[in-house]
C-alpha positions, -999 to 999 in steps of 0.1 A, spaced: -7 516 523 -12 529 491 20 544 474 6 576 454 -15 587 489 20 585 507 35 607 481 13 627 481 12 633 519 50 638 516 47 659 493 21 680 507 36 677 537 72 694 532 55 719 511 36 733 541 61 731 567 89 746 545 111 716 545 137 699 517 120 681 489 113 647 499 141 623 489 132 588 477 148 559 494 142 519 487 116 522 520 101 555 508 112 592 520 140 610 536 130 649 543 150 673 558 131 693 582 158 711 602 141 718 635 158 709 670 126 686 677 126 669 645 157 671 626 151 644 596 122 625 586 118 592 574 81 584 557 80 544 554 56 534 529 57 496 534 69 491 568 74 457 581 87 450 618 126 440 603 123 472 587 115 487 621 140 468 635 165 479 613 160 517 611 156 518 648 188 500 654 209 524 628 195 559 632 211 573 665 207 607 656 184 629 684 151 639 668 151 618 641 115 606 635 102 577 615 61 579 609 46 546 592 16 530 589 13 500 609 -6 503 646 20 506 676 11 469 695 21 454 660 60 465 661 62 476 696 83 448 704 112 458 677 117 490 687 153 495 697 162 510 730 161 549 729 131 557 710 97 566 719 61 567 704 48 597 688 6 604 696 -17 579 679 -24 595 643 -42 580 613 -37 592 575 -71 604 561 -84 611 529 -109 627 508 -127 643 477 -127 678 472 -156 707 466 -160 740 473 -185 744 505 -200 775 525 -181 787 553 -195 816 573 -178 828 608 -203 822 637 -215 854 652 -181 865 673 -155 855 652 -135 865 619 -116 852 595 -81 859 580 -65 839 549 -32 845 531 -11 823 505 25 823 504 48 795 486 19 775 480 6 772 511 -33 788 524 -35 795 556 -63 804 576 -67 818 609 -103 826 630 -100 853 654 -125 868 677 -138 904 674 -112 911 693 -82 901 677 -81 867 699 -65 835 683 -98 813 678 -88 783 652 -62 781 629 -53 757 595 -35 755 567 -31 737 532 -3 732 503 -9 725 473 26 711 451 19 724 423 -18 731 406 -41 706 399 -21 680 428 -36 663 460 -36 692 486 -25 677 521 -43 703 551 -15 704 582 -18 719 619 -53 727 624 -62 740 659 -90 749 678 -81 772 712 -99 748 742 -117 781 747 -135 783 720 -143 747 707 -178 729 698 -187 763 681 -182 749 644 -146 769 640 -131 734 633 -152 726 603 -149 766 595 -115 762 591 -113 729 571 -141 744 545 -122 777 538 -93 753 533 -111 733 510 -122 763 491 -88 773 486 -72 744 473 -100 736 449 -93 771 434 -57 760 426 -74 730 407 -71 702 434 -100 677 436 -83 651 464 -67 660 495 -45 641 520 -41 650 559 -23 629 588 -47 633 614 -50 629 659 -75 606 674 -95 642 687 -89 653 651 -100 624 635 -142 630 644 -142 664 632 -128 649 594 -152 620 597 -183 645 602 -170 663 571 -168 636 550 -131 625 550 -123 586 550 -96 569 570 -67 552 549 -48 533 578 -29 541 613 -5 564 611 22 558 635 54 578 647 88 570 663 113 596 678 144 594 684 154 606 722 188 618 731 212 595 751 211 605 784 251 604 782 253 627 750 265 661 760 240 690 759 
């Protein structure tokens, strides 16, 4: 996988979910997240399946994840007891420019920025949660990396998705960025296709369970 799309994903990454700055390591990156689900994270930009083996076999720690990019099958077999496989997810990529993006008849939309982070958020006339996104920017004139987009099951297939990811768009080309960076689902993955985005490689995730001896 290529190095400067990792960092930049990383980077993008901790920005948006208001984690430590990413900390280099031989492999690639430590961050701090410091949620009960997911404590630490460990990015691997050249995993191999020693490497696999090894990490797996040394971080004990509950909710430790490590996120590669190798397909599952290829290091299933290394895994060390005690760990367990994350949804399939691919790392996606793609060119920047500033778009249209008009609510459907029904719906509007909010956007605020805070810390460098846009968010957007589609509600019905109502005040109902519709769709929801959001992208950090580093610092201006970086890769932006778009994070957490959601579409409520009740009101997809009504073009909120790409709504969402054009208003995003728009927002991070107005900080300067021309390149942005996102880790995406296998549902997700369609929408970012029909809008242009290009897919870099799997994008695969380990967590670490808790021992069913360890004390609550």
């Amino acid at each position: 996988m290529d190095a400067k799309l990792v960092r930049s994903w990383v980077e993008g990454w901790a920005v948006s979910r208001g984690a430590a700055l990413p900390v280099e390591e031989p492999w690639g990156f430590t961050i701090d997240v410091g949620l009960a689900g997911q404590v630490t994270r460990h990015v691997l930009v050249d995993a191999d399946a020693p490497l696999i083996r090894k990490l797996t076999g040394t971080a004990t720690a509950p909710a430790t994840w490590l996120k590669f990019f190798l397909p599952p099958d290829s290091v299933a077999s290394c895994v060390a007891p005690g760990w367990r496989f994350d949804i399939d997810g691919f790392l996606m990529s793609a060119r920047l420019h500033t778009a249209e993006a008009v609510a459907p008849r029904g719906y509007r939309v909010r956007t605020w920025a805070r810390g460098g982070t846009t968010r957007v958020l589609v509600l019905t006339e109502d005040g109902a949660f519709a769709a929801r996104g959001q992208i950090a920017v580093p610092a201006p004139g970086r890769p932006a990396v778009v994070d957490q987009v959601e579409t409520s099951p009740a009101h997809r297939r009504r073009g909120l998705g790409s709504l969402v990811m054009r208003t995003l768009a728009n927002a991070a080309v107005e900080v300067g960025s021309s390149a942005a960076v996102l880790g995406a689902t296998i549902e997700g993955r369609a929408l970012y296709e029909s809008l242009g985005w290009r897919t870099d490689g799997p994008l695969t995730g380990l967590i670490r369970e808790a021992s069913p001896d360890m004390p609550g």
